[in-house]
GUNU-293333 format. One line per field, with one value per atom (N, C-alpha, C): residue in one letter; atom name; x, y, z. Coordinates in nm, 4 decimals. Example, Ala and Ser with C-alpha at 12.3 -4.5 7.8 and 13.67 -1.06 7.14 Angstrom:
REM residues 2
aa	(A|A|A|S|S|S) .
at	(N|CA|C|N|CA|C) .
x	(1.3190|1.2300|1.3200|1.2850|1.3670|1.2900) .
y	(-0.5690|-0.4500|-0.3300|-0.2250|-0.1060|0.0030) .
z	(0.7800|0.7800|0.7800|0.7080|0.7140|0.7870) .
END
This chain:
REM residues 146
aa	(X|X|X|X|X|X|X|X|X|X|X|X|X|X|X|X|X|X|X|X|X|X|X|X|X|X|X|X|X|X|X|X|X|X|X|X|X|X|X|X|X|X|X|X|X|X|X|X|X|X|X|X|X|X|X|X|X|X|X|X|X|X|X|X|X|X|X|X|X|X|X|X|X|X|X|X|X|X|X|X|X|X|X|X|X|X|X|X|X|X|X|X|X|X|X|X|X|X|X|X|X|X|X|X|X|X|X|X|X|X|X|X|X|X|X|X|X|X|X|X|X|X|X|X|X|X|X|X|X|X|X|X|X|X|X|X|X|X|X|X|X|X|X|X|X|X|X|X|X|X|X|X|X|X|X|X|X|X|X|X|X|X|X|X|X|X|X|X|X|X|X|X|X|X|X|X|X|X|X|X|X|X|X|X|X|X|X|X|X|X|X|X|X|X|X|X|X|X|X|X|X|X|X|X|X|X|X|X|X|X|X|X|X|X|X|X|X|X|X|X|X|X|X|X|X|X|X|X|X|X|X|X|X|X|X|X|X|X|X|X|X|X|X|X|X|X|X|X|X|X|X|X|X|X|X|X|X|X|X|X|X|X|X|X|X|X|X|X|X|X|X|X|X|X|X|X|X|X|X|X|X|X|X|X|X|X|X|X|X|X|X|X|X|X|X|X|X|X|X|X|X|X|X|X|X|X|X|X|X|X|X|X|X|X|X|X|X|X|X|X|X|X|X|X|X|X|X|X|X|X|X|X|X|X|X|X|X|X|X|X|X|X|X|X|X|X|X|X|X|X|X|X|X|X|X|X|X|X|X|X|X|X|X|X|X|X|X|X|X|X|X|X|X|X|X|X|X|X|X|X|X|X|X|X|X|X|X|X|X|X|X|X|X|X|X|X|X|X|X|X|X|X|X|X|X|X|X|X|X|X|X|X|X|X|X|X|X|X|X|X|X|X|X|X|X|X|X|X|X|X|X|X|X|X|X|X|X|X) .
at	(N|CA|C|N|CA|C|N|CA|C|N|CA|C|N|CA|C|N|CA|C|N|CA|C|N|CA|C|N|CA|C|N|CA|C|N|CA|C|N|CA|C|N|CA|C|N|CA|C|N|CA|C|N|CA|C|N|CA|C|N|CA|C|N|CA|C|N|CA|C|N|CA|C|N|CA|C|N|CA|C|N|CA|C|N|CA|C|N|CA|C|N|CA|C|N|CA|C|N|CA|C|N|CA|C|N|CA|C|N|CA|C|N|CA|C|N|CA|C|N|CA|C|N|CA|C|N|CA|C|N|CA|C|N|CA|C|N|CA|C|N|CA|C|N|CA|C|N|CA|C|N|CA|C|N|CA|C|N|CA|C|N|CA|C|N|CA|C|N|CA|C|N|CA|C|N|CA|C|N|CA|C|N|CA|C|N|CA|C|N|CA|C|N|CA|C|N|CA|C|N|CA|C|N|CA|C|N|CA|C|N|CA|C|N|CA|C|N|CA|C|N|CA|C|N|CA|C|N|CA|C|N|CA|C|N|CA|C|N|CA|C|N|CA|C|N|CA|C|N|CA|C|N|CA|C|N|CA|C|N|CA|C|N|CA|C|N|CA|C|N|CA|C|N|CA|C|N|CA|C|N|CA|C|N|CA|C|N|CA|C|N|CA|C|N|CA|C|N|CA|C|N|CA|C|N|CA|C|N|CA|C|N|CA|C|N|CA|C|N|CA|C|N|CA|C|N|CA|C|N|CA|C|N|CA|C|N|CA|C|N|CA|C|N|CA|C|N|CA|C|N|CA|C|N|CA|C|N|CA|C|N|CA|C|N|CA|C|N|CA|C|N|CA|C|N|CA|C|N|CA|C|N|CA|C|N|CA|C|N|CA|C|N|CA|C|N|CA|C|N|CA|C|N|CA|C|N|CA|C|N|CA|C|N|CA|C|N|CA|C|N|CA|C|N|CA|C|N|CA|C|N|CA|C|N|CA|C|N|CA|C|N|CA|C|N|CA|C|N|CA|C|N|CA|C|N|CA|C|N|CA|C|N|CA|C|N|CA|C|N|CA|C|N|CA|C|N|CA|C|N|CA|C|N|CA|C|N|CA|C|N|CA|C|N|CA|C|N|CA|C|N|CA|C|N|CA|C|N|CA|C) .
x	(0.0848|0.0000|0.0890|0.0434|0.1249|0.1224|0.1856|0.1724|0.2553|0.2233|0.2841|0.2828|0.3588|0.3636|0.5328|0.4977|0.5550|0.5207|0.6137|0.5638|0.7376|0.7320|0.8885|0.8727|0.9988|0.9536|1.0370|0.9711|1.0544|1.0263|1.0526|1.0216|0.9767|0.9322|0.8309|0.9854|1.0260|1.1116|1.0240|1.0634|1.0486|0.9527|0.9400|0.8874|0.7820|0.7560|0.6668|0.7224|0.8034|0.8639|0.8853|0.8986|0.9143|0.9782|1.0338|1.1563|1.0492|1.0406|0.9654|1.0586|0.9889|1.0956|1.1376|1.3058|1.3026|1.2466|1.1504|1.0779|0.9420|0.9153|0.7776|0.8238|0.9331|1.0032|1.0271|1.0501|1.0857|0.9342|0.8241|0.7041|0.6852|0.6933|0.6160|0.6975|0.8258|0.9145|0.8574|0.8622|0.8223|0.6560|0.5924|0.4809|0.4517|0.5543|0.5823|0.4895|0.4568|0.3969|0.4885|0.4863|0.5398|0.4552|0.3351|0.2182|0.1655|0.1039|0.0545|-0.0515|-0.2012|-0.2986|-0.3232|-0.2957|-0.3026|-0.4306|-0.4588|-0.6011|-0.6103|-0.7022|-0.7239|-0.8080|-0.7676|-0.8479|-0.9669|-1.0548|-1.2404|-1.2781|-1.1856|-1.1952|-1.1201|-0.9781|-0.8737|-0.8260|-0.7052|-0.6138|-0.4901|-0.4815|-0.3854|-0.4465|-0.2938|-0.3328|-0.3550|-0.3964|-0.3420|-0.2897|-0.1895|-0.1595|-0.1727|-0.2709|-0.2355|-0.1935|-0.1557|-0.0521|-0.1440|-0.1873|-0.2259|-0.3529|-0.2761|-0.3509|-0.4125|-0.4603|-0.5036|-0.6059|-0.6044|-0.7156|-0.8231|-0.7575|-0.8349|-0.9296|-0.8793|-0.9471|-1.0948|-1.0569|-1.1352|-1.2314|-1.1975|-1.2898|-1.3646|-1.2986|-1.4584|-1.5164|-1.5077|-1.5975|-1.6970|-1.6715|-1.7743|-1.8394|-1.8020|-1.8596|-1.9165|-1.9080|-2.0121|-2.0957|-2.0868|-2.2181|-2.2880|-2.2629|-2.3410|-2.3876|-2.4878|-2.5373|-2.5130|-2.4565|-2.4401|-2.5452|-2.6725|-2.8075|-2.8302|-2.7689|-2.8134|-2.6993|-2.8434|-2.7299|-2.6940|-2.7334|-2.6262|-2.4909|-2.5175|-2.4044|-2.2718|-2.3599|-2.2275|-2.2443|-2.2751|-2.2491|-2.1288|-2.1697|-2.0296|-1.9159|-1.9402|-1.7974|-1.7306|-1.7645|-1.7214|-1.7039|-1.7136|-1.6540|-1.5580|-1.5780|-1.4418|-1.3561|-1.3579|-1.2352|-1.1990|-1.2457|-1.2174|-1.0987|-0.9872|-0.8495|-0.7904|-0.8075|-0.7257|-0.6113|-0.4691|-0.4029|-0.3011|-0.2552|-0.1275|0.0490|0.0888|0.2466|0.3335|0.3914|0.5010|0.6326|0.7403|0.8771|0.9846|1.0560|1.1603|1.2809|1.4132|1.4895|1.4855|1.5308|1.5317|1.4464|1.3598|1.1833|1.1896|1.2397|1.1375|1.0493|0.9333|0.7851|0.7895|0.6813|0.6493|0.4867|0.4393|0.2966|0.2340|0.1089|0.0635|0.0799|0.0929|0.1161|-0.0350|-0.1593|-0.2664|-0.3434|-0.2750|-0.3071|-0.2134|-0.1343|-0.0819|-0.1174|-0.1631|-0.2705|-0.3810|-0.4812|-0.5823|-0.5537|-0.4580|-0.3863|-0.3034|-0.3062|-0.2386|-0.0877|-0.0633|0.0993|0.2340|0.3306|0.3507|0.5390|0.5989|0.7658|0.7829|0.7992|0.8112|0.6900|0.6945|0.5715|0.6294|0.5150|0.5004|0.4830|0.5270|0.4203|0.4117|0.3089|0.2535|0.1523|0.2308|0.2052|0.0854|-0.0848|-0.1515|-0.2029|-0.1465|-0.1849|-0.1227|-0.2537|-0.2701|-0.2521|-0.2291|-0.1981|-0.1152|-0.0879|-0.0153|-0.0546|-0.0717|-0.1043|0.0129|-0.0109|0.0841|0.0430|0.0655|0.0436|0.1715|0.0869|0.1951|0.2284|0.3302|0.4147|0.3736|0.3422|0.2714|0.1046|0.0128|-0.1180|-0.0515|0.0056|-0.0216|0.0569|0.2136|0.1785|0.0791|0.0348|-0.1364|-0.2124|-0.2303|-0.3127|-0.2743|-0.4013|-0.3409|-0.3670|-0.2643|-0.3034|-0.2723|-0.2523|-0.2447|-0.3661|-0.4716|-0.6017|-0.6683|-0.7592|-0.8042|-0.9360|-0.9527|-1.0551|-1.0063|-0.8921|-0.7979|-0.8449|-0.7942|-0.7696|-0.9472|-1.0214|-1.1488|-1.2142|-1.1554|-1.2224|-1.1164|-0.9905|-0.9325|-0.9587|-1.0102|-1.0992|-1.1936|-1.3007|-1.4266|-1.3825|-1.2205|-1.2087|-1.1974|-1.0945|-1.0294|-1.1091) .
y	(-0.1184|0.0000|0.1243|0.2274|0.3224|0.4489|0.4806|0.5988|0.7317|0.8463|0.9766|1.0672|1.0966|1.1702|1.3051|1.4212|1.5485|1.5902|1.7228|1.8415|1.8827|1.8645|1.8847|2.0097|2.0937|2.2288|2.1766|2.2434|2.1852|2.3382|2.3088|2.3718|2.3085|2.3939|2.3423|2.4294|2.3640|2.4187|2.4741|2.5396|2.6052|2.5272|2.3787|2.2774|2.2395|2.2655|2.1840|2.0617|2.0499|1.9219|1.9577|1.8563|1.8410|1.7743|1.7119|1.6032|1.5923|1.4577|1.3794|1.3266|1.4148|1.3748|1.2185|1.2263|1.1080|0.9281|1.0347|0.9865|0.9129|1.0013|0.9841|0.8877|0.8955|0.7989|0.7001|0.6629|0.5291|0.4765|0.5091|0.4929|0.4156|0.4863|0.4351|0.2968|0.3067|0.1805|0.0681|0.1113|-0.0368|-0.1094|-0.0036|-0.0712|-0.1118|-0.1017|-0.1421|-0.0583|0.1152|0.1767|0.2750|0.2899|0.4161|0.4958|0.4555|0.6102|0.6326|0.7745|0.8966|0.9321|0.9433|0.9849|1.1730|1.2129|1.3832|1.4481|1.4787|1.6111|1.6983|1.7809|1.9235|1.8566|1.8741|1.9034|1.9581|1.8138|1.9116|2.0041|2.0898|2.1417|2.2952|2.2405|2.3544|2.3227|2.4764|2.5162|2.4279|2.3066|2.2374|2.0982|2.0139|1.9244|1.7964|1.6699|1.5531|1.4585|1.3810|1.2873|1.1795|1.0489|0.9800|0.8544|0.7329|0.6270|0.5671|0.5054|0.4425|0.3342|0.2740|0.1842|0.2425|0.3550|0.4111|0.4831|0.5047|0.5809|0.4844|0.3580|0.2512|0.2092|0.2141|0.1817|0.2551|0.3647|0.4968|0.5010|0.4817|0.4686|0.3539|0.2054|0.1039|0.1166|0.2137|0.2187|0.3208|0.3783|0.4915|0.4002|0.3109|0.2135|0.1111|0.1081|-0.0226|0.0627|0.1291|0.2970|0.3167|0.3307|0.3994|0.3131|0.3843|0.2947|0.3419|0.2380|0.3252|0.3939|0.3530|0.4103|0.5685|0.5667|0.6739|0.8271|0.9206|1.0178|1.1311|1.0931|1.1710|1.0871|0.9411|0.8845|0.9308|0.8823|0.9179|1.0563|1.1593|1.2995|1.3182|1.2488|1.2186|1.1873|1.0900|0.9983|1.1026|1.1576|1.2628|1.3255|1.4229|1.5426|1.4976|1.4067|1.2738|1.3142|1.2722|1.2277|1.3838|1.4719|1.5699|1.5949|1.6790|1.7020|1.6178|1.4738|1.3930|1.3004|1.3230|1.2174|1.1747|1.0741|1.0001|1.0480|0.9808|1.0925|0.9764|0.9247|0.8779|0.9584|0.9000|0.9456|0.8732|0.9464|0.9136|0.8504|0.7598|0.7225|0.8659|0.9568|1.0471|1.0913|1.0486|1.1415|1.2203|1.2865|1.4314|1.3610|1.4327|1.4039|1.5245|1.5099|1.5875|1.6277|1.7577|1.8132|1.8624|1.8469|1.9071|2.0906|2.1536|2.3275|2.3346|2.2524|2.3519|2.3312|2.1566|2.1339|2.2340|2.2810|2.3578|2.4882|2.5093|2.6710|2.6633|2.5461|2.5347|2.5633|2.5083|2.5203|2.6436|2.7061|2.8252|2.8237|2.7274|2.6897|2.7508|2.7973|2.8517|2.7987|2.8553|2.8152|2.7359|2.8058|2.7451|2.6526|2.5046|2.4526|2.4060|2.2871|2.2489|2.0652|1.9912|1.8970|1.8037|1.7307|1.7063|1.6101|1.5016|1.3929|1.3614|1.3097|1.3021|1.1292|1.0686|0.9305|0.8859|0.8413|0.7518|0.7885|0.9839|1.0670|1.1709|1.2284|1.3420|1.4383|1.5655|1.6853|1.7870|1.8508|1.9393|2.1241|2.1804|2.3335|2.4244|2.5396|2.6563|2.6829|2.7158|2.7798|2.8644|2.9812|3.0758|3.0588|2.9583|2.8731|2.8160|2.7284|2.6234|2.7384|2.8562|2.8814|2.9538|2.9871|3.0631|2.9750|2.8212|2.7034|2.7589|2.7620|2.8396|2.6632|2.6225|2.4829|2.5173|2.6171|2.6674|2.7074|2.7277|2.7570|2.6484|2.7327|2.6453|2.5346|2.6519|2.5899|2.4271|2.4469|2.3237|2.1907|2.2462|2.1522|2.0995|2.1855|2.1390|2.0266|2.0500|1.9731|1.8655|1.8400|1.6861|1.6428|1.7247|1.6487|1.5728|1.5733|1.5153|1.4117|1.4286|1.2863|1.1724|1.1914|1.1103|1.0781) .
z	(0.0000|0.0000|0.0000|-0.1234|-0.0980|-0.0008|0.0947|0.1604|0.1411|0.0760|0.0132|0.1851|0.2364|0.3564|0.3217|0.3542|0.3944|0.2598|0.2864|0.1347|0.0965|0.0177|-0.0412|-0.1721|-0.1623|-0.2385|-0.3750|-0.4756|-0.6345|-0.7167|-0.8336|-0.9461|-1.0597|-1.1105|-1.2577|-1.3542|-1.4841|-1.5422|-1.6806|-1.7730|-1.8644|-1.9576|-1.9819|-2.0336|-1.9226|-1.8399|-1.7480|-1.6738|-1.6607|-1.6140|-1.4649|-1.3833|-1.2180|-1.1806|-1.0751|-1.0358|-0.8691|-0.9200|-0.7771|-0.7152|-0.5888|-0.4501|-0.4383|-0.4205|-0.3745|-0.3059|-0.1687|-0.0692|-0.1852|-0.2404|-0.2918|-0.4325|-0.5264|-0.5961|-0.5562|-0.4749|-0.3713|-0.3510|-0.2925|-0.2735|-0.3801|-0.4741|-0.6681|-0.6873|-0.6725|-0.7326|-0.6049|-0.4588|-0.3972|-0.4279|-0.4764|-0.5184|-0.6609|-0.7125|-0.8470|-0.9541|-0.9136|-0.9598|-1.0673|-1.1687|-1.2882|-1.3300|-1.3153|-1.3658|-1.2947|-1.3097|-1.1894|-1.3245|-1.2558|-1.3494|-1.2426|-1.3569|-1.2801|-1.3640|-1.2537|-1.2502|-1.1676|-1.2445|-1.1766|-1.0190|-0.9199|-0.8073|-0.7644|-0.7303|-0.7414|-0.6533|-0.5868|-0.4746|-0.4494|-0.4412|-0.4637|-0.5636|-0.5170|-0.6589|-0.6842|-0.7010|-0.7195|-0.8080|-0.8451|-0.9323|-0.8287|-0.8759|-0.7919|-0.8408|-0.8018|-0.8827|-0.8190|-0.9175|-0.8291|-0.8733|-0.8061|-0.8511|-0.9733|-1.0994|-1.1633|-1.1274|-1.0194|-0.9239|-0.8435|-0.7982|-0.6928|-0.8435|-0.8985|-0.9733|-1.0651|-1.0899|-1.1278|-1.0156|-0.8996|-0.7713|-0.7836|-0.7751|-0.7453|-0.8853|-0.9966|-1.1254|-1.1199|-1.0601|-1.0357|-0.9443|-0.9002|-0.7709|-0.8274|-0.9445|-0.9689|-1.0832|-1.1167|-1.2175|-1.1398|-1.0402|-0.9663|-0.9327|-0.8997|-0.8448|-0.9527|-1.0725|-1.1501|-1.3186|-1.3610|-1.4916|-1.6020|-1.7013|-1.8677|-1.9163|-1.8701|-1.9336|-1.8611|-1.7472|-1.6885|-1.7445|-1.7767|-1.8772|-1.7472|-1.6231|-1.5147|-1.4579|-1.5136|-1.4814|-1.5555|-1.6508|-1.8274|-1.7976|-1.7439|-1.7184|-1.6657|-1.5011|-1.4481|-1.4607|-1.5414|-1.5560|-1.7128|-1.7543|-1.8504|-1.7858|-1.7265|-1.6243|-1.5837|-1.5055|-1.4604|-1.5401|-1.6316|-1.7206|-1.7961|-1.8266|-1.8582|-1.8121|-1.9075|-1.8696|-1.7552|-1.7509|-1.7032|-1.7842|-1.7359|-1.7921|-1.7427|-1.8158|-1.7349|-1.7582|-1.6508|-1.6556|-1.5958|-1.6649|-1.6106|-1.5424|-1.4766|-1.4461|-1.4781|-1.5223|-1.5303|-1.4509|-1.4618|-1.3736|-1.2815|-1.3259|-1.2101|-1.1547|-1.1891|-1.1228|-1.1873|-1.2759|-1.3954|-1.4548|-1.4292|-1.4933|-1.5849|-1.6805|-1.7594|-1.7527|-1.6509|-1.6665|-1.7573|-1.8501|-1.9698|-1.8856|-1.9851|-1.9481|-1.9410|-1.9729|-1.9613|-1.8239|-1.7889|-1.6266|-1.5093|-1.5693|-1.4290|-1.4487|-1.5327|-1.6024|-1.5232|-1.4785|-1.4655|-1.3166|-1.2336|-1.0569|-1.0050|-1.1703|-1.1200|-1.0971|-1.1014|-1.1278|-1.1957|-1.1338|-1.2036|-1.2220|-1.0955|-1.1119|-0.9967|-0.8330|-0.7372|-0.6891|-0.7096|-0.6125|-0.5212|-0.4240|-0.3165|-0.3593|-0.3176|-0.3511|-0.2370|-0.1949|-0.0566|-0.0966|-0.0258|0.0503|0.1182|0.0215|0.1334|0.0915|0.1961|0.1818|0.0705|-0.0283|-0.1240|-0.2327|-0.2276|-0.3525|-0.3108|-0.3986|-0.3997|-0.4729|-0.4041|-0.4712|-0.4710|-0.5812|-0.6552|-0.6779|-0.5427|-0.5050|-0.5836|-0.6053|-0.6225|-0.5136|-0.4946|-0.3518|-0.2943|-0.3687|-0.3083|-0.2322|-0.3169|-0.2660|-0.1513|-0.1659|-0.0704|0.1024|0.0595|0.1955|0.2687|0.1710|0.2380|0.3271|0.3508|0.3975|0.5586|0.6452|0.7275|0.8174|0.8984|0.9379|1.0715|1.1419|1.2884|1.3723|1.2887|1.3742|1.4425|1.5087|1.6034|1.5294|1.4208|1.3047|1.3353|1.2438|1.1715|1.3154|1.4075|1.5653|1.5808|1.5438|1.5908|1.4740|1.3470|1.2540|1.2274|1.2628|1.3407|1.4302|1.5282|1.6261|1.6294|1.5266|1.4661|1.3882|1.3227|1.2436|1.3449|1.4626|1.4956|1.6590) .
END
């Protein structure tokens, strides 16, 4: 099982390309994972990537949920898939991001990229230090998870 944990700072170079952290390179090779299906984030301003196997997971589960006949299903599952695609890495970890997915996150030179679980999401530097994770907000709504 893969687990993506801390936030390591990178750059996006002139081509779109990135170099995956070590930590998180190591992750992919012990689970015998090489592709990362990346999308825009249904939520915030960042991308996600996630292991190949972890997004197949997550797609039959929206296919045991839902019916070909139903035209809010096939709604869904098109939205779904809208500007999603796959990204391999390289021996060194440089990936290569389409320029119009890190357009869409706002992305620009310095990111962030961070470790949550089973994926990894991919912040602009400037977004992600805005996340204010010191309030008491934050403390009260981990409280309710755990």
């Amino acid at each position: 099982m893969i687990s993506f944990v801390g936030d390591y700072h990178g750059t996006v170079d002139n081509k779109g390309r990135i170099v995956l952290p070590a930590a998180f390179k190591s992750e992919m090779i012990s689970a015998d994972e090489q592709t990362f299906v990346v999308r825009k984030d249904f939520h915030e301003p960042c991308l996600v990537l996630y292991p190949e196997s972890e997004w197949n997971n997550f797609i039959q589960k929206i296919n045991v949920a839902s019916s070909i006949t139903s035209k809010e299903d096939r709604d869904l599952k098109r939205r779904l898939a809208k500007n999603v695609t796959r990204v391999g890495f390289a021996e060194n970890g440089r990936m290569l991001i389409l320029k119009k997915l890190l357009d869409m996150a706002n992305i620009e030179k310095d990111v962030v990229l961070v470790g949550v679980g089973e994926y990894i999401e991919l912040w602009d530097k400037v977004a992600y230090d805005q996340i204010d994770d010191s309030s008491e907000d934050f403390s009260n709504e981990l409280s309710k998870k755990i």
